[in-house]
RONUMAR-597883 format. One line per field, with one value per residue: residue number from 1; y, x, z of N, C-alpha, C, O in turn. Coordinates in steps of 0.2 Angstrom, whole numbers, plus 5000, padded with zeros to 4 digits. Example, Ala and Ser with C-alpha at 12.3 -4.5 7.8 and 13.67 -1.06 7.14 Angstrom:
2
num c(1|2)
npy c(4972|4989)
npx c(5066|5064)
npz c(5039|5035)
capy c(4978|4995)
capx c(5062|5068)
capz c(5039|5036)
cpy c(4984|5000)
cpx c(5066|5064)
cpz c(5039|5039)
opy c(4983|5006)
opx c(5071|5067)
opz c(5042|5040)
END
This chain:
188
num c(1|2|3|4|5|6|7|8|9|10|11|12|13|14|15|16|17|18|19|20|21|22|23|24|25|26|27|28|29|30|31|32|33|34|35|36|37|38|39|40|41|42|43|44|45|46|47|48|49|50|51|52|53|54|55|56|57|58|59|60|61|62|63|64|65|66|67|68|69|70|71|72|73|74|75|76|77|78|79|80|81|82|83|84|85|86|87|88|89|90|91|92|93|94|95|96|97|98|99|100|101|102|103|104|105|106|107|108|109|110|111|112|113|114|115|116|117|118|119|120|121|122|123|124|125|126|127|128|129|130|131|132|133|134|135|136|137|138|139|140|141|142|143|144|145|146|147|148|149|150|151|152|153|154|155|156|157|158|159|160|161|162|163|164|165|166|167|168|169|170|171|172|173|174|175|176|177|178|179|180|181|182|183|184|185|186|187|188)
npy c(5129|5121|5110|5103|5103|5087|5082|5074|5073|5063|5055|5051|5045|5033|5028|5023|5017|5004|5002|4994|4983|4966|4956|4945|4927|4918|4912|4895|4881|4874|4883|4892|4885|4883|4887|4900|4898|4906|4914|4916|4923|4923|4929|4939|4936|4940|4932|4924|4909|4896|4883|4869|4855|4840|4843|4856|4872|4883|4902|4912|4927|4943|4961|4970|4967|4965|4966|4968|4957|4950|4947|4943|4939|4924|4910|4905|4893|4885|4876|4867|4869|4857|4858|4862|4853|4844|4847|4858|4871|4888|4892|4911|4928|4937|4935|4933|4924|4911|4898|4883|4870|4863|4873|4882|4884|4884|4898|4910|4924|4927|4928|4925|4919|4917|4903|4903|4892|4890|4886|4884|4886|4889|4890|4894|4900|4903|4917|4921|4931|4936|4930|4927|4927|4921|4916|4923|4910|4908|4914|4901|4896|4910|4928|4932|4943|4954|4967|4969|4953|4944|4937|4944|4958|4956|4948|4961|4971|4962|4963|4978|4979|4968|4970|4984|4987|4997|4998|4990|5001|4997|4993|5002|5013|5023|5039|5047|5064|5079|5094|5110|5123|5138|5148|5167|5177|5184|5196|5213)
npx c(5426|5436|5435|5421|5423|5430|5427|5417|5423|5432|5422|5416|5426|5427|5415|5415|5426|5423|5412|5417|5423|5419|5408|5411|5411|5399|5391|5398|5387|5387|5387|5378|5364|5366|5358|5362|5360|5349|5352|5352|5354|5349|5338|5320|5303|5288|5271|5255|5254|5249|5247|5257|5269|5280|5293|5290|5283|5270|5266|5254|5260|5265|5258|5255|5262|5253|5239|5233|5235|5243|5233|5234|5244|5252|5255|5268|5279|5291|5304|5312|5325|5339|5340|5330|5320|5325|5319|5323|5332|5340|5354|5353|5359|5346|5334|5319|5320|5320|5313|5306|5299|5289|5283|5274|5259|5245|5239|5247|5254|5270|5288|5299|5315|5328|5335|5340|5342|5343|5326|5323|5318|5323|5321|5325|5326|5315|5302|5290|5277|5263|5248|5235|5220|5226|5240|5255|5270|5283|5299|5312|5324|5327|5336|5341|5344|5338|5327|5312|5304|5304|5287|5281|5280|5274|5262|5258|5256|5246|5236|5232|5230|5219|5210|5211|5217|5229|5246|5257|5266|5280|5282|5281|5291|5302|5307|5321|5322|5327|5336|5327|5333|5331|5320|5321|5311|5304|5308|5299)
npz c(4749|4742|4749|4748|4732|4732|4739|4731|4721|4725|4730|4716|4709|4719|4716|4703|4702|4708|4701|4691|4693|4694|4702|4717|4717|4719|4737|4743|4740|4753|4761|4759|4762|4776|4790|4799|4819|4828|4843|4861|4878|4893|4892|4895|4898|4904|4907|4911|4916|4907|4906|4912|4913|4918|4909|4903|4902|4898|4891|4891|4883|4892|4893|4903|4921|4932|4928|4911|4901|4884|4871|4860|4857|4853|4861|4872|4873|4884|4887|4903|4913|4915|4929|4933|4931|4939|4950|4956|4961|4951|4959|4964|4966|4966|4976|4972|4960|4965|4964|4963|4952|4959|4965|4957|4948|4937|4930|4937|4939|4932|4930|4915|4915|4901|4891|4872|4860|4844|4838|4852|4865|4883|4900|4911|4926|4936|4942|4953|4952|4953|4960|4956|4966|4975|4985|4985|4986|4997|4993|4988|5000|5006|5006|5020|5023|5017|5017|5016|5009|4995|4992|5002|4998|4985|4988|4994|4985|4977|4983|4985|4972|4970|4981|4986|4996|5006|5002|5017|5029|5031|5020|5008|4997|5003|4999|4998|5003|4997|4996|4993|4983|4988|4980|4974|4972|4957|4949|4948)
capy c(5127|5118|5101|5100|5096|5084|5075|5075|5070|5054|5050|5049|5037|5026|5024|5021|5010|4999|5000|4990|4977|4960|4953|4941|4922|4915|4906|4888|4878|4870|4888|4894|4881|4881|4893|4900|4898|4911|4911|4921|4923|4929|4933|4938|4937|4940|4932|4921|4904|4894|4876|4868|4846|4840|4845|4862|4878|4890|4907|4920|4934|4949|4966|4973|4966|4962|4967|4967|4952|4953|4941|4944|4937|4918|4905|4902|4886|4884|4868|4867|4866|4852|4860|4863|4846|4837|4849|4862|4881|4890|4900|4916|4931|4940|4929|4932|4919|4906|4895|4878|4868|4861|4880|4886|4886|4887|4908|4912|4929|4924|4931|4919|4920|4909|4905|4902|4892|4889|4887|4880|4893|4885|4890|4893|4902|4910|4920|4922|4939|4937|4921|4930|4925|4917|4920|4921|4909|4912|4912|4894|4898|4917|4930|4937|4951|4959|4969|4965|4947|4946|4935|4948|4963|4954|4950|4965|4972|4960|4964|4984|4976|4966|4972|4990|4985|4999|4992|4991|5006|4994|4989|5009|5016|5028|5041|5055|5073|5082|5100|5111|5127|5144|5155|5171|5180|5187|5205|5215)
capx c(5424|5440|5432|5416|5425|5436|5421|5413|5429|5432|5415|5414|5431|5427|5409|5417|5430|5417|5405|5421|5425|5414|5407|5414|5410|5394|5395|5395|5379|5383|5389|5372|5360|5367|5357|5364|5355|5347|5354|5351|5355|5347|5332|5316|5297|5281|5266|5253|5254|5242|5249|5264|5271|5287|5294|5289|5278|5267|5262|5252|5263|5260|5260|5258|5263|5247|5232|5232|5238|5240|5226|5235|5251|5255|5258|5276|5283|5298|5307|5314|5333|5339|5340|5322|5317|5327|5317|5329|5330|5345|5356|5355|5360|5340|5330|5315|5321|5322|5308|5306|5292|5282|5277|5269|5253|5241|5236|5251|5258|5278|5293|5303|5321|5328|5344|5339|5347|5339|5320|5321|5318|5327|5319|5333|5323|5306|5298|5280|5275|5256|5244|5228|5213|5228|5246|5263|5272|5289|5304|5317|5330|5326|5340|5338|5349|5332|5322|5306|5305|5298|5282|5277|5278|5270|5255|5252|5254|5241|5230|5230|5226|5213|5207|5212|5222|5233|5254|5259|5269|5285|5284|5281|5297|5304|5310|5325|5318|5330|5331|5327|5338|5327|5322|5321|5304|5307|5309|5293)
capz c(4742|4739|4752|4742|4727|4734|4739|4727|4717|4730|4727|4707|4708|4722|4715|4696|4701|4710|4696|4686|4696|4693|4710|4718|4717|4726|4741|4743|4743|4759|4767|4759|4765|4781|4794|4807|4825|4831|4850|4865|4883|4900|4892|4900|4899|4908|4907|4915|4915|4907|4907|4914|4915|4922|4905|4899|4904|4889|4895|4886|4885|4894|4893|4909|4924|4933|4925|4907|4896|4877|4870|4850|4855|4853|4868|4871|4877|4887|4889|4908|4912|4920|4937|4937|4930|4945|4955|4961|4956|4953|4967|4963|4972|4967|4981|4969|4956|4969|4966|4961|4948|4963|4967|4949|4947|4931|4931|4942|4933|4931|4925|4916|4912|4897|4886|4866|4853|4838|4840|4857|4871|4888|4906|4916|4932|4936|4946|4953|4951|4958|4960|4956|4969|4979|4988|4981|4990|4999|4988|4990|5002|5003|5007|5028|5022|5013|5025|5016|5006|4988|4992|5003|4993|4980|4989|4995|4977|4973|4989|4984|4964|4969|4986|4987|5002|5005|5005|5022|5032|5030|5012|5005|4997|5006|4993|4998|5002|4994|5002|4987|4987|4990|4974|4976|4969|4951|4951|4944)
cpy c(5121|5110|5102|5097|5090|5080|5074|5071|5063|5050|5047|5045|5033|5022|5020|5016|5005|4996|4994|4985|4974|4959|4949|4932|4919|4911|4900|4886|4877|4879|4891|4891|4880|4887|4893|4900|4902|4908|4917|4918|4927|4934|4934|4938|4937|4938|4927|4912|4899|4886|4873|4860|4848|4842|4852|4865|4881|4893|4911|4924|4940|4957|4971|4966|4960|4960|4966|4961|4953|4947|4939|4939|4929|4915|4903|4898|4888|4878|4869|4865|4858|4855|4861|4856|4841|4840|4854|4869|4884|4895|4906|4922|4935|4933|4928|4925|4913|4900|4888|4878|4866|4868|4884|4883|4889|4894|4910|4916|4929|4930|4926|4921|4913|4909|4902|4899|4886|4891|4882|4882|4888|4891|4890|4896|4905|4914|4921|4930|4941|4930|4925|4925|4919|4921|4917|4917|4911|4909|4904|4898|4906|4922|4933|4943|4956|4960|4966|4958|4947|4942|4942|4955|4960|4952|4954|4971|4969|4961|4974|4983|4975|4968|4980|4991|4990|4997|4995|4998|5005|4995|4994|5010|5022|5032|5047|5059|5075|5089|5104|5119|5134|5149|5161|5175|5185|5195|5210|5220)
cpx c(5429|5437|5426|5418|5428|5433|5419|5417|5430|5426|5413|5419|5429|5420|5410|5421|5429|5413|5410|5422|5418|5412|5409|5411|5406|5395|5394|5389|5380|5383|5379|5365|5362|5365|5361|5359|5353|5350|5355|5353|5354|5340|5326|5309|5291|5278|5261|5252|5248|5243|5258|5264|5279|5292|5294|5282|5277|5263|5259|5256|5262|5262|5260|5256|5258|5241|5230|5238|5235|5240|5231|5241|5250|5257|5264|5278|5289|5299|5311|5320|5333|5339|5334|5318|5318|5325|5320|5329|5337|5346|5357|5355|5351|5337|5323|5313|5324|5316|5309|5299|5286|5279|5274|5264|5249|5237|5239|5255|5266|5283|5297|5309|5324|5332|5338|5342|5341|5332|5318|5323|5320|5324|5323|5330|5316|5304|5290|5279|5269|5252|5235|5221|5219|5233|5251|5266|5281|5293|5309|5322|5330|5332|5339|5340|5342|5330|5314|5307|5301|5291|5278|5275|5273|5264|5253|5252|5248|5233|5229|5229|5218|5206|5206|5214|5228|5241|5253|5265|5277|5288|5285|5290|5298|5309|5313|5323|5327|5328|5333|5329|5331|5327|5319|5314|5304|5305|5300|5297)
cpz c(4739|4741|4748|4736|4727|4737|4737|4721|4718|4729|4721|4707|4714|4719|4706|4697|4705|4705|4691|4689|4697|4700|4710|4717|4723|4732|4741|4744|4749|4764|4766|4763|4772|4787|4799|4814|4826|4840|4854|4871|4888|4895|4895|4896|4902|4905|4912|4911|4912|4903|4907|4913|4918|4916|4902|4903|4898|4895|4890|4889|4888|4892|4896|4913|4928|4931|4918|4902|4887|4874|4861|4851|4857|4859|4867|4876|4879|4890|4896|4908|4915|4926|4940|4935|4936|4950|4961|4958|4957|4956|4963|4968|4972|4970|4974|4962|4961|4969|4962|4955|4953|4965|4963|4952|4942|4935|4935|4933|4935|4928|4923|4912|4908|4892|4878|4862|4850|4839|4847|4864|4877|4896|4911|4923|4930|4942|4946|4955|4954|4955|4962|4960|4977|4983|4985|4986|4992|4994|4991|4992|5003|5006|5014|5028|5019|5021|5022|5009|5000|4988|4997|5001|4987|4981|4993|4989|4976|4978|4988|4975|4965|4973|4987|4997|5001|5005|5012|5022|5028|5024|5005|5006|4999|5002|4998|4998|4999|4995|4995|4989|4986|4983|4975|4969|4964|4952|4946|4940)
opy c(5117|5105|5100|5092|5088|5074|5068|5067|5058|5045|5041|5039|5028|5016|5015|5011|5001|4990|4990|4981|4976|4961|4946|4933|4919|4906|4898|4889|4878|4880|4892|4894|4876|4892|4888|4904|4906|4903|4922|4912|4933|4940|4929|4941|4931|4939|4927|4911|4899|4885|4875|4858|4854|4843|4853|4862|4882|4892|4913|4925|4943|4958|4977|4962|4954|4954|4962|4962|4955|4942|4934|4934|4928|4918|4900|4899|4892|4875|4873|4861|4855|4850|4861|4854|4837|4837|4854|4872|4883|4900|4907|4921|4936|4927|4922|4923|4910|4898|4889|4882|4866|4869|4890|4879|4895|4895|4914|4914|4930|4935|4923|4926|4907|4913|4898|4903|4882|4897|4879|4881|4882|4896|4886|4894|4908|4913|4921|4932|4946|4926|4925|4921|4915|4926|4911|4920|4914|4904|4903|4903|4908|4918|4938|4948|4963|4958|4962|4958|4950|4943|4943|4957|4964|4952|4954|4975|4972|4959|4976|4988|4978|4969|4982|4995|4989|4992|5000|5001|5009|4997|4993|5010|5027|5030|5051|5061|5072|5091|5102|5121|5133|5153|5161|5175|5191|5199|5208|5224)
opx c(5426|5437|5428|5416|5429|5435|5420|5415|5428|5425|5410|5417|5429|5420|5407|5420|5433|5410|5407|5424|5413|5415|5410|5405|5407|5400|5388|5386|5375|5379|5375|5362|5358|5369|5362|5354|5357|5349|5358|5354|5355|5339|5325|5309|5289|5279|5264|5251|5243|5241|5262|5258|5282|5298|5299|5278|5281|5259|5262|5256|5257|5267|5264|5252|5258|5238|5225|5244|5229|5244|5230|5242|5248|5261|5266|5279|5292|5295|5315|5322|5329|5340|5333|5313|5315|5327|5319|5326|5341|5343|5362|5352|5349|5338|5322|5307|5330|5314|5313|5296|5280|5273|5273|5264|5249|5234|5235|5257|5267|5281|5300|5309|5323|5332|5333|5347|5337|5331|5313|5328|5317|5327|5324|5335|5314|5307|5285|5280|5268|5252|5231|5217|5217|5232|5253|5265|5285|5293|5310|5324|5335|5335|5335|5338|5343|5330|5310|5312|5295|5287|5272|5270|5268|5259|5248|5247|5245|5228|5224|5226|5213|5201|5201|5212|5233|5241|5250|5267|5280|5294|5287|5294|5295|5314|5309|5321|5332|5323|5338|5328|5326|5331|5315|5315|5304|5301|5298|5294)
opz c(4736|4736|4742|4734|4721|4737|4738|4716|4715|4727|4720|4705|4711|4719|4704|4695|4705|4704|4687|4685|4699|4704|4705|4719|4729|4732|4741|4748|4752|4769|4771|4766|4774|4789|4802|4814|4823|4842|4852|4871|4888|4895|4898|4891|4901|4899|4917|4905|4916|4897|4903|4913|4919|4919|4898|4906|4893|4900|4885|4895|4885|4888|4895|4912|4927|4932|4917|4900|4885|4874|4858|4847|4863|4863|4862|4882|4876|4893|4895|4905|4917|4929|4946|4937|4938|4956|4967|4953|4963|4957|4960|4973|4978|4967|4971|4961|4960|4975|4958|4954|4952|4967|4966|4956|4942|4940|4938|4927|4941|4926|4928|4908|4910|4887|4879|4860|4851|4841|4847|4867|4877|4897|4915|4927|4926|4948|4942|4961|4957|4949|4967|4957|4981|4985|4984|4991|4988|4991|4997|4989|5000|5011|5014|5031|5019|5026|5025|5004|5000|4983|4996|5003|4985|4977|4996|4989|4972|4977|4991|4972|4962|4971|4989|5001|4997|5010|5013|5017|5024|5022|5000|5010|4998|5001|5001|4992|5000|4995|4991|4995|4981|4982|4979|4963|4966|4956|4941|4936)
END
């Protein structure tokens, strides 16, 4: 009983001796007029490509993977780094982000990864995700240490999409059995 009122006390002075005190002084015009950036890092998103130059890529955005694209959402431009303007893609340890600008393709489904500051979204790597009616080409430089390489996983994702081509034997995950321990049959 005693802590109820003891909140309740703490409460009515901290809210009274608040309610007395004037507020403090606005802040400067320039602090006010002055936005802050909006600024991001490693960011990502899917869609299909649907115009690229030596300059910039706009994709409609997607919202699944292969099949369905969302028609509401706004085309997003991406300005290209310099690494990929001078025609080179950067080293990353995932092979899949190994691709240059000569191997896009208008209607190639993407994933693009991409830094932000202010209102000017930055291109820093892509991936090609599936090249509908085509083939994903191999990634630049790809890693040997993989057992299987991401262009061919990805077109035969896109050949059990398109075609109903089973994945190969290889490219199926092989998932842990796990030995499941023995229940014993509930008593009547």
């Amino acid at each position: 009983m005693a802590r109820w009122w003891s909140v309740v006390l703490f409460v009515g002075l901290t809210t009274s001796l608040a309610a007395g005190f004037p507020p403090g002084p606005p802040a400067s015009p320039e602090i006010q007029a002055k936005p802050r950036p909006r600024v991001a890092v490693n960011q990502g998103q899917r869609g299909r490509v649907i115009a690229f130059d030596k300059e910039s890529l706009t994709i409609n955005p997607a919202v699944q993977m292969l099949t369905q694209l969302d028609r509401k959402a706004p085309p997003r431009r991406f300005v290209f780094s310099a690494t990929l303007k001078a025609g080179g893609y950067e080293p990353q340890i995932l092979n899949q982000f190994r691709y240059a600008m000569a191997d896009l393709k208008v209607g190639d489904i993407i994933q693009v990864e991409y830094d932000r500051l202010g209102d000017v979204e930055t291109c820093t790597m892509f991936s090609i995700l599936s090249r509908p009616g085509g083939r994903v080409p191999p990634a630049r430089d790809p890693n040997p240490l993989h057992s299987s390489q991401h262009h061919e996983r990805a077109n035969a994702e896109q050949d059990l999409v398109e075609r109903g081509i089973p994945l190969p034997e290889r490219l199926q995950e092989k998932l842990p059995t796990v030995p499941s321990p023995s229940i014993p049959p509930a008593a009547p």
